[in-house]
C-alpha positions as CSV (number, residue, x, y, z in Angstrom):
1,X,166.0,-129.2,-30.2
2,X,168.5,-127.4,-32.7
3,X,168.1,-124.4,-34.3
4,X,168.6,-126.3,-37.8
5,X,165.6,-128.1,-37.6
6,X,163.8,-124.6,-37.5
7,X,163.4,-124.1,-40.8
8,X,160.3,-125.9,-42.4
9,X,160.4,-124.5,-45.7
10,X,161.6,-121.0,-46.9
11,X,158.9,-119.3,-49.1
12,X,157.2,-116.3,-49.3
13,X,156.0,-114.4,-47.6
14,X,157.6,-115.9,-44.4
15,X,161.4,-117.0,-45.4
16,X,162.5,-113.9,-43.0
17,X,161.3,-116.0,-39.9
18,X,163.1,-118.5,-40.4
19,X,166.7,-117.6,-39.3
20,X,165.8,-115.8,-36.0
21,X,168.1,-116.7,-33.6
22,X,166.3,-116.4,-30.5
23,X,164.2,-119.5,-31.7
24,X,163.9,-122.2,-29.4
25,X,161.6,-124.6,-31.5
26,X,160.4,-125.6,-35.2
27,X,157.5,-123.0,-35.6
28,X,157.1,-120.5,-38.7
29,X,153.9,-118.7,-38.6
30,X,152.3,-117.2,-41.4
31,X,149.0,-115.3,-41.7
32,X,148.2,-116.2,-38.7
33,X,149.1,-119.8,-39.3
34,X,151.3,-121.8,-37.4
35,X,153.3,-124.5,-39.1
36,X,155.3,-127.0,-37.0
37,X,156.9,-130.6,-36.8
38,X,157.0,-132.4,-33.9
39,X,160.6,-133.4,-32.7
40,X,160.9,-137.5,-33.3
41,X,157.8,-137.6,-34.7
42,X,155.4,-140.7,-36.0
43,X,155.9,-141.7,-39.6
44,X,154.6,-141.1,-41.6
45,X,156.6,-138.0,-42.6
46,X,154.4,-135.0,-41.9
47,X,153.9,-131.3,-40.2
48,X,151.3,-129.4,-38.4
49,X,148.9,-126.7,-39.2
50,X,147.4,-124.1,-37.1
51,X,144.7,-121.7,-37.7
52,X,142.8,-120.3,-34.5
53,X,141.2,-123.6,-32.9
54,X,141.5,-125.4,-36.5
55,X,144.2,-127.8,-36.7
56,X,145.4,-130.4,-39.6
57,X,148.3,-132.8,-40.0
58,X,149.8,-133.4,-43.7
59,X,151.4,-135.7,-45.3
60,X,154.9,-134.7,-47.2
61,X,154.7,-137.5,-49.9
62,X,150.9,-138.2,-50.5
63,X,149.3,-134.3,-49.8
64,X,146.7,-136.4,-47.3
65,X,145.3,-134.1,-45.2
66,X,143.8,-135.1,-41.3
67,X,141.5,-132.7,-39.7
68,X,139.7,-129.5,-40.4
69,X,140.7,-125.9,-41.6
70,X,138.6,-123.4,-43.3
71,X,139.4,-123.2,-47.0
72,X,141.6,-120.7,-47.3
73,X,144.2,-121.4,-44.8
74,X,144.5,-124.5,-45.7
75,X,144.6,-123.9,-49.5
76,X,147.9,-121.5,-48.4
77,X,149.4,-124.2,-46.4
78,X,149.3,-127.1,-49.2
79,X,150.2,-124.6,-51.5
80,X,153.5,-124.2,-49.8
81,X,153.8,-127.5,-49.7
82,X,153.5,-128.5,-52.5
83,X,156.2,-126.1,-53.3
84,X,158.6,-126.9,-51.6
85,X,158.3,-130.6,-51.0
86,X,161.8,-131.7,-50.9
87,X,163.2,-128.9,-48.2
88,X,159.8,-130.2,-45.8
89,X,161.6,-133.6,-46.9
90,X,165.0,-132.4,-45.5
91,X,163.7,-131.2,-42.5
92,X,161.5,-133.9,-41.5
93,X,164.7,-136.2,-41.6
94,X,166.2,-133.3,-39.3
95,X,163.5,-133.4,-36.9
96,X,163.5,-137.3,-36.6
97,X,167.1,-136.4,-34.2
């Protein structure tokens, strides 16, 4: 894995994550929640969210959510999303090697 592939999105309040250099994979963790892609991944294009035991995949494009998070979180993580849609793009392209 390269460091490139590393950063998911920058956005408050965790774009200072995202350059660390001792990095070995494409985590960014935020309140407590970790995001991720998987390295050569399954279409369609989409990332990983962690929250305690709660876990969801979502969908770049489309904003479909799989599995269960409590509200918050997960509001937080589409949020971001939605946000920055084209860099989670970028990335995902990145992480398909």
């Amino acid at each position: 894995m390269t460091l490139r592939a590393l950063r998911v999105w920058v956005c408050e309040p965790f774009s200072y994550l995202l350059d660390r250099s001792d990095a070995n994979d494409k985590q960014i963790l935020f309140y407590g929640i970790v995001v991720f892609m998987n390295y050569n991944d399954h279409d369609p294009p989409h990332f990983h969210a962690r929250y305690q035991d709660q876990e969801v995949i979502v969908e770049i494009q489309s904003g479909l959510v799989q599995g269960k998070m409590s509200r918050r979180p997960l509001r937080m993580v589409i949020e971001s999303a939605e946000q920055n849609s084209q860099e989670l793009t970028r990335n995902w392209e990145l992480a398909r090697g």
